[in-house]
C-alpha positions in Angstrom: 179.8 -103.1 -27.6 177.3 -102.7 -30.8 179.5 -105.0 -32.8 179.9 -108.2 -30.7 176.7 -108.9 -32.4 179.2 -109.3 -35.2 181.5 -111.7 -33.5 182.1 -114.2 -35.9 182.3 -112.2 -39.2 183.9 -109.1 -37.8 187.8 -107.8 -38.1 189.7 -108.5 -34.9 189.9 -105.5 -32.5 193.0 -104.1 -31.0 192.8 -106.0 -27.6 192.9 -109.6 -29.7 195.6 -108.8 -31.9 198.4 -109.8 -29.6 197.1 -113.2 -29.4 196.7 -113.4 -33.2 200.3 -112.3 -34.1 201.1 -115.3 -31.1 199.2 -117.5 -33.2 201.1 -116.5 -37.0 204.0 -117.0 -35.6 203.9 -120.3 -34.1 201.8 -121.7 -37.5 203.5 -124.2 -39.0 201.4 -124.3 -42.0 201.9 -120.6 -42.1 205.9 -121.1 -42.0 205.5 -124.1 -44.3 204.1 -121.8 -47.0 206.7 -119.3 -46.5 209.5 -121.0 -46.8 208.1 -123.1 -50.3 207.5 -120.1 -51.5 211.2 -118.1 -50.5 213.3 -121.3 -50.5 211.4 -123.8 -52.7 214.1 -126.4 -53.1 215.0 -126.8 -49.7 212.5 -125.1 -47.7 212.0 -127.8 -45.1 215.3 -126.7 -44.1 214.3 -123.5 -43.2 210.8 -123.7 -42.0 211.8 -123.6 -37.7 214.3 -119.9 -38.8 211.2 -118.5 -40.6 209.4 -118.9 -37.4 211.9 -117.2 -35.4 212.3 -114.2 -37.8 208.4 -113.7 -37.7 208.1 -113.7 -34.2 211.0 -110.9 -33.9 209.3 -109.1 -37.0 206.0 -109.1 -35.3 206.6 -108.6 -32.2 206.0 -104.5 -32.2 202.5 -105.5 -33.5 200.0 -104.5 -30.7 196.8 -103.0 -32.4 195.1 -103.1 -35.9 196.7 -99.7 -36.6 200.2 -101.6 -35.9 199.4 -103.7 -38.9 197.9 -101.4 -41.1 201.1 -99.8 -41.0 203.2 -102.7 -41.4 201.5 -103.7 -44.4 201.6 -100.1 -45.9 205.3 -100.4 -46.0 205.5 -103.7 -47.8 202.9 -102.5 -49.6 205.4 -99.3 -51.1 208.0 -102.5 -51.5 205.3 -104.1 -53.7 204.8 -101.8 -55.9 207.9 -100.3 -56.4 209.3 -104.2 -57.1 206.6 -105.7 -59.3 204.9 -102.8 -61.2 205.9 -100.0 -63.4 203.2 -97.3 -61.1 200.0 -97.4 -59.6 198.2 -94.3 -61.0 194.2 -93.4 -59.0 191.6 -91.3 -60.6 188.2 -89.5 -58.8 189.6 -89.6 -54.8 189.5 -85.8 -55.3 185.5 -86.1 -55.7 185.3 -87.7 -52.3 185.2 -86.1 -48.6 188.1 -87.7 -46.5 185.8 -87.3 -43.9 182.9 -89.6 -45.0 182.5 -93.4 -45.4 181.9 -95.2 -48.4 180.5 -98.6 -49.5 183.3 -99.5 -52.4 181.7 -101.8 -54.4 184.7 -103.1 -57.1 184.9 -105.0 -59.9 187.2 -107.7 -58.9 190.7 -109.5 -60.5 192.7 -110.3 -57.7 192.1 -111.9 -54.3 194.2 -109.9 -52.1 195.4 -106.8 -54.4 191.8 -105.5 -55.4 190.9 -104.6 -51.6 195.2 -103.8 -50.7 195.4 -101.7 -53.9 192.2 -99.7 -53.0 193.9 -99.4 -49.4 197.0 -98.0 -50.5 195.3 -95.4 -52.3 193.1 -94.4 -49.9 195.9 -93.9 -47.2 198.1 -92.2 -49.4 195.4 -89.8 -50.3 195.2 -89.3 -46.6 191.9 -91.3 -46.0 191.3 -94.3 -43.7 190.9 -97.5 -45.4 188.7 -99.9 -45.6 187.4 -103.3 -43.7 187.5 -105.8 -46.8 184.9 -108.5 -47.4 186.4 -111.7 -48.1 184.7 -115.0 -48.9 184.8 -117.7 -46.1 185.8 -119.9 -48.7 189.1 -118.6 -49.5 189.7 -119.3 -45.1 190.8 -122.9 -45.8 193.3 -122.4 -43.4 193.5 -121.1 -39.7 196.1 -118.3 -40.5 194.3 -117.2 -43.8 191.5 -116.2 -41.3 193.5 -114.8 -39.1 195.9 -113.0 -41.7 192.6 -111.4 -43.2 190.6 -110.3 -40.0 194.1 -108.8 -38.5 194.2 -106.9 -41.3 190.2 -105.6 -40.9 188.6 -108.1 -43.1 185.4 -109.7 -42.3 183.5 -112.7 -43.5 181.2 -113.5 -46.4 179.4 -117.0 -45.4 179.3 -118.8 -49.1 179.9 -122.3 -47.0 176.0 -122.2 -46.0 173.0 -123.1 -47.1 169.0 -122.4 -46.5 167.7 -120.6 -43.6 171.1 -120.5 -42.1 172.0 -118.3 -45.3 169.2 -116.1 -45.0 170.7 -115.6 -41.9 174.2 -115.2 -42.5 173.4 -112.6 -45.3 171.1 -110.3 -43.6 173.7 -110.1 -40.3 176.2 -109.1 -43.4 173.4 -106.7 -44.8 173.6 -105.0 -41.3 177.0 -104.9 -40.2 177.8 -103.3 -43.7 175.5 -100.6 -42.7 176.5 -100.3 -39.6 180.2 -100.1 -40.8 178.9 -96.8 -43.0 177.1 -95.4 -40.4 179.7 -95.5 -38.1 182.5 -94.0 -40.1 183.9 -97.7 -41.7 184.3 -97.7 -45.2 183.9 -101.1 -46.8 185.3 -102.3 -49.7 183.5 -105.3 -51.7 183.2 -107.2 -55.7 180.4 -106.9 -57.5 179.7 -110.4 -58.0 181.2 -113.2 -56.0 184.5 -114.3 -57.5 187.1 -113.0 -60.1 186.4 -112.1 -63.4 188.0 -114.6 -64.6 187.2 -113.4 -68.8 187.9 -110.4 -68.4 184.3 -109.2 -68.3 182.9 -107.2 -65.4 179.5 -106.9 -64.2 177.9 -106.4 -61.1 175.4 -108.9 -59.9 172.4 -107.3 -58.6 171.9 -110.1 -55.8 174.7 -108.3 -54.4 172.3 -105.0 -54.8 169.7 -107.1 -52.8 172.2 -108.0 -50.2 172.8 -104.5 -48.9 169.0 -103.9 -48.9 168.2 -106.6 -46.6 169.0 -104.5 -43.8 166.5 -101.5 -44.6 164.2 -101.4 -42.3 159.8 -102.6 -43.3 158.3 -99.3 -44.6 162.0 -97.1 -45.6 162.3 -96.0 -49.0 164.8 -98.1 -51.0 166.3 -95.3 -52.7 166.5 -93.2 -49.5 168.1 -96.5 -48.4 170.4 -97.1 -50.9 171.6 -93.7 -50.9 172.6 -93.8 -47.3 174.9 -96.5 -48.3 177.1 -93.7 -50.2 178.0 -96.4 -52.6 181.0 -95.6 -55.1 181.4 -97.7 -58.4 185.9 -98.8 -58.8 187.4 -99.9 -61.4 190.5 -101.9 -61.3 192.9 -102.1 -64.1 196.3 -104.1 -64.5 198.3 -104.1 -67.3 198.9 -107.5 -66.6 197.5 -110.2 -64.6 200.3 -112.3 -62.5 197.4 -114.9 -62.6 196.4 -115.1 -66.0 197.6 -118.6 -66.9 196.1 -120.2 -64.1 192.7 -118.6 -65.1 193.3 -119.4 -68.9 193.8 -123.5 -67.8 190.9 -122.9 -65.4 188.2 -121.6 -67.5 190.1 -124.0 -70.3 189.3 -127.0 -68.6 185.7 -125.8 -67.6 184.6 -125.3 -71.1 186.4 -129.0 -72.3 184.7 -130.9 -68.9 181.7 -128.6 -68.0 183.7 -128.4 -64.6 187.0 -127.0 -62.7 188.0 -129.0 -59.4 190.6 -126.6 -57.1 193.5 -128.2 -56.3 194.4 -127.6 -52.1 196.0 -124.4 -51.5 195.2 -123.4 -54.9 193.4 -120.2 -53.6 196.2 -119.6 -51.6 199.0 -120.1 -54.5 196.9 -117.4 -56.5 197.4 -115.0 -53.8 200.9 -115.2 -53.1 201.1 -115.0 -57.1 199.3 -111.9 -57.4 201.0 -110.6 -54.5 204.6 -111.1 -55.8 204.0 -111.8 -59.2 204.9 -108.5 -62.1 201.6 -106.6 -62.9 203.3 -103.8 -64.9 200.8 -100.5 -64.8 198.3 -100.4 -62.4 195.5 -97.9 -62.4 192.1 -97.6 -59.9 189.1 -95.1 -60.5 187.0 -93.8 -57.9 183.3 -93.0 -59.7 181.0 -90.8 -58.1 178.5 -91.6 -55.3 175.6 -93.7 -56.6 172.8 -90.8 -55.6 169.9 -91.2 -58.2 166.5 -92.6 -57.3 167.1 -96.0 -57.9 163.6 -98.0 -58.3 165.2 -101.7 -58.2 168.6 -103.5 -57.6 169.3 -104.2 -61.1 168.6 -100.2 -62.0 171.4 -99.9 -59.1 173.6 -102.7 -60.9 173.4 -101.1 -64.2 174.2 -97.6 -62.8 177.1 -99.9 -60.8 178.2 -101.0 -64.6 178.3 -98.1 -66.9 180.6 -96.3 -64.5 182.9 -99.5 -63.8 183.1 -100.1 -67.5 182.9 -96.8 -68.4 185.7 -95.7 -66.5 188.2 -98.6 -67.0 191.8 -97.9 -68.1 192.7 -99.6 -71.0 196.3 -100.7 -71.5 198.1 -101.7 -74.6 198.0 -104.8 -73.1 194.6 -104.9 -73.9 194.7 -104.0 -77.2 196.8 -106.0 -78.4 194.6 -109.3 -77.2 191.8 -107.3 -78.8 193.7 -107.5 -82.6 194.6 -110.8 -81.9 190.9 -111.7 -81.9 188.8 -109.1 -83.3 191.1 -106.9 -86.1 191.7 -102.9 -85.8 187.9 -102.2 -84.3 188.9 -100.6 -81.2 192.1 -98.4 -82.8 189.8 -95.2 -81.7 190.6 -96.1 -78.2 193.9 -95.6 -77.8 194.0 -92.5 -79.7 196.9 -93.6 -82.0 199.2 -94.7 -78.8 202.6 -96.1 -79.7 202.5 -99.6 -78.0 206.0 -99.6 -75.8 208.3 -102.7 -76.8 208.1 -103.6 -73.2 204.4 -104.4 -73.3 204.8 -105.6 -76.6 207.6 -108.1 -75.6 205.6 -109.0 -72.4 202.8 -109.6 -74.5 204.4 -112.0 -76.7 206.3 -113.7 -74.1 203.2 -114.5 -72.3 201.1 -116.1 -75.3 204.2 -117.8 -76.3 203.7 -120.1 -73.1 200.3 -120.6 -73.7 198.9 -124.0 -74.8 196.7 -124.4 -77.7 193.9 -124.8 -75.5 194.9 -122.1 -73.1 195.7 -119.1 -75.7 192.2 -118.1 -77.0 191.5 -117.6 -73.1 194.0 -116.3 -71.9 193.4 -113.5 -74.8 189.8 -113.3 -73.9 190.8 -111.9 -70.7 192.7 -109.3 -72.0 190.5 -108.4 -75.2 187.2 -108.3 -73.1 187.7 -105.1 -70.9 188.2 -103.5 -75.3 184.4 -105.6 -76.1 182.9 -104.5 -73.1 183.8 -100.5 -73.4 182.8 -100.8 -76.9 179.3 -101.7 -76.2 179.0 -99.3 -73.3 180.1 -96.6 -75.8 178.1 -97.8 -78.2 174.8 -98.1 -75.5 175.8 -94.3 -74.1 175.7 -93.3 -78.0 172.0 -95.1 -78.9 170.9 -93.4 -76.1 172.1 -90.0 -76.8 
C-alpha cells in the first residue's frame, strides 16, 4: 500500500483500530484524566469504573468509520450543550465530490479541525484527516486519540536535516491525500492565535510546494492542491483566560514555560467549555496564478479576514480599547444582554495584568477587518 511510506505520520487504518480502542481503554493516564476532569474531588475513587465503562462504550468500535460516527454524536451533544448554534457559510460553492486542502486560521486545538468536520458531514461531505503537531502528543493516548480519529503528524520535535526530511514526507502525503480523494484540514501558521490576529505564514505556503516535482509550474502546482481559505469564529473563547496569563506573562518575562498537561487541559476546556455562537466560512478555491508563497498567503489572508464573522463579543472589546470606530460593522446591531452579561462577567475575572489581553483577543479580529477594508478600498 502507497501509504505505508507514511507509517509514522499517517491516521490509523481500519484493521489497527481494534488494537487502539484495546489500548484507550486499559490507559490509566487516559482514565486518570477522565475521572479529574468528571469527578475532580474524588476522582481516584473512580478511575478503575471509568475504565470499565470505556471498554463497554467502545467495544462496537471496529473501523475509522466506527469512530467518526461516534464522535459525530457527541459532537451534536457538544453543541447543543455548550453553544447557542454553529452557523457555516460557502459549503454550497464546493463539489461534495472533490477534495480540498483546508487551510484555517486556527483558535482551538481540537474544535477548529472537529468544528470543520461537523460541517462537512452534515453537509453531506467526507471529512477531513487533521494535521496535528507532534508536540501536543505528550502522551501515548493523545497520539492514539488523534490518529483514530484520522489525524496525522506534524514533526515540530526535530531539527536539521532530519526536518527537511520530516517536512517534505508531509509535503507529499498532503498531496497525495488530495489526489486520492482525502481532504485535509490544516492552520495557517503553527499554533493558536493567541491575540486574536490571524495570518497565514507563508512557510506554510512553502511546505506544500516541497512536494512539486523539479521543472512543474508552481502555480499549476498549487492549483492542484484545490486549497480553500476558513475562517473560524467563536463568540467566545472557553480558553481565553489561559491565553490572556500566557501572553501576559510573556510580555512581563520575555517567556511562557507550559505547565505538564497544560496542552491537554486546554483541550478538554475548549471541548466542554461555553463558546456561545459559532460560525465557519468556506472561501473559494485559491485558483489565480500565484507567482510566490507569500502572494498565496496574502490571497490566504484577505479572504480569512475578509470573511470572518464578527460577534458582539467582539465589539464590545473593540470600545473598550479603541472608541466607536468600528460601529459601521455591525450595522446598528442591538448587543443581546446575554453577550453583554457574558462579557462583563468575563473581564470582571480578569487581573490587571490579564485584562488588556484578554480584550486584545477579542478587539483584534474588529483591527484586523478594518485594515483589510481599508487595503480592499486604497486599492479600488
Amino acid at each position: 500500500m502507497t501509504e505505508d511510506i507514511y507509517s509514522d505520520i499517517r491516521p490509523y487504518y481500519d484493521n489497527e483500530v481494534p488494537d487502539v480502542i484495546e489500548r484507550l481503554s486499559n490507559d490509566s493516564e487516559l482514565c486518570k484524566v477522565i475521572a479529574r476532569y468528571k469527578f475532580p474531588r474524588a476522582w481516584w475513587l473512580v478511575v478503575p469504573i471509568i475504565g470499565m465503562v470505556l471498554r463497554r462504550r467502545l467495544a462496537h468500535i471496529k473501523s475509522v468509520a466506527d469512530v467518526q460516527h461516534y464522535v459525530a454524536k457527541y459532537m451534536e451533544h457538544m453543541i447543543n450543550y455548550t453553544t447557542d448554534g454553529l452557523s457555516v457559510s460557502g459549503l454550497e460553492k464546493l463539489d461534495k465530490q472533490q477534495a480540498y486542502l483546508f487551510v484555517s486560521n486556527h483558535r482551538d486545538i481540537a474544535m477548529d479541525p472537529a468544528l470543520t468536520n461537523m460541517s462537512l458531514h452534515r453537509h453531506g461531505m467526507n471529512t477531513v484527516r487533521i494535521a496535528i503537531g507532534d508536540n501536543l502528543l505528550t502522551k501515548n493516548f493523545v497520539s492514539d486519540l488523534m490518529r483514530i480519529n484520522k489525524s496525522f503528524l506534524v514533526r515540530r520535535s526535530i531539527k536539521g536535516k532530519a526536518l527537511f526530511r520530516a517536512l517534505k514526507t508531509l509535503s507529499s502525503y498532503i498531496k497525495h491525500s488530495v489526489d486520492t480523494g482525502h481532504s485535509v484540514w490544516i492552520a495557517q501558521r503553527e499554533g493558536r492565535a493567541k491575540d486574536g490576529l490571524d495570518a497565514t505564514d507563508p512557510t506554510i505556503i512553502k511546505m506544500f510546494d516541497m512536494a512539486r516535482a523539479k521543472g512543474d509550474d508552481f502555480a499549476e502546482y498549487i492549483q492542484s492542491l484545490r486549497m480553500v481559505p476558513l475562517s473560524i469564529a467563536y463568540e467566545w473563547d472557553p480558553c481565553d483566560m489561559m491565553k490572556a496569563s500566557e501572553l501576559a506573562a510573556k510580555a512581563q518575562s520575555g517567556a511562557y514555560n507550559k505547565a505538564e498537561g497544560e496542552d491537554v487541559t486546554s483541550i478538554a476546556k475548549g471541548i466542554a467549555g461555553f463558546k456561545g455562537r459559532i460560525h465557519l466560512h468556506f472561501g473559494e478555491v485559491l485558483n489565480a496564478n500565484f507567482e510566490s508563497a507569500d502572494q498565496v498567503a496574502t490571497a490566504m489572508d484577505d479572504s480569512v479576514i475578509g470573511h470572518y464573522h464578527l460577534f458582539h463579543s467582539n465589539w464590545l472589546a473593540y470600545r473598550e480599547l479603541h472608541g466607536d470606530g468600528a460601529d459601521h460593522l455591525f450595522n446598528g446591531q442591538v448587543v443581546r444582554a446575554k453577550t453583554r452579561t457574558e462579557f462583563e462577567r468575563r473581564k470582571a475575572a480578569c487581573t490587571s495584568e490579564q485584562l488588556p489581553y484578554w480584550l486584545a483577543q477579542y478587539a483584534n479580529p474588529v483591527v484586523a477587518r478594518l485594515a483589510h477594508d481599508s487595503a480592499r478600498d486604497s486599492a479600488a
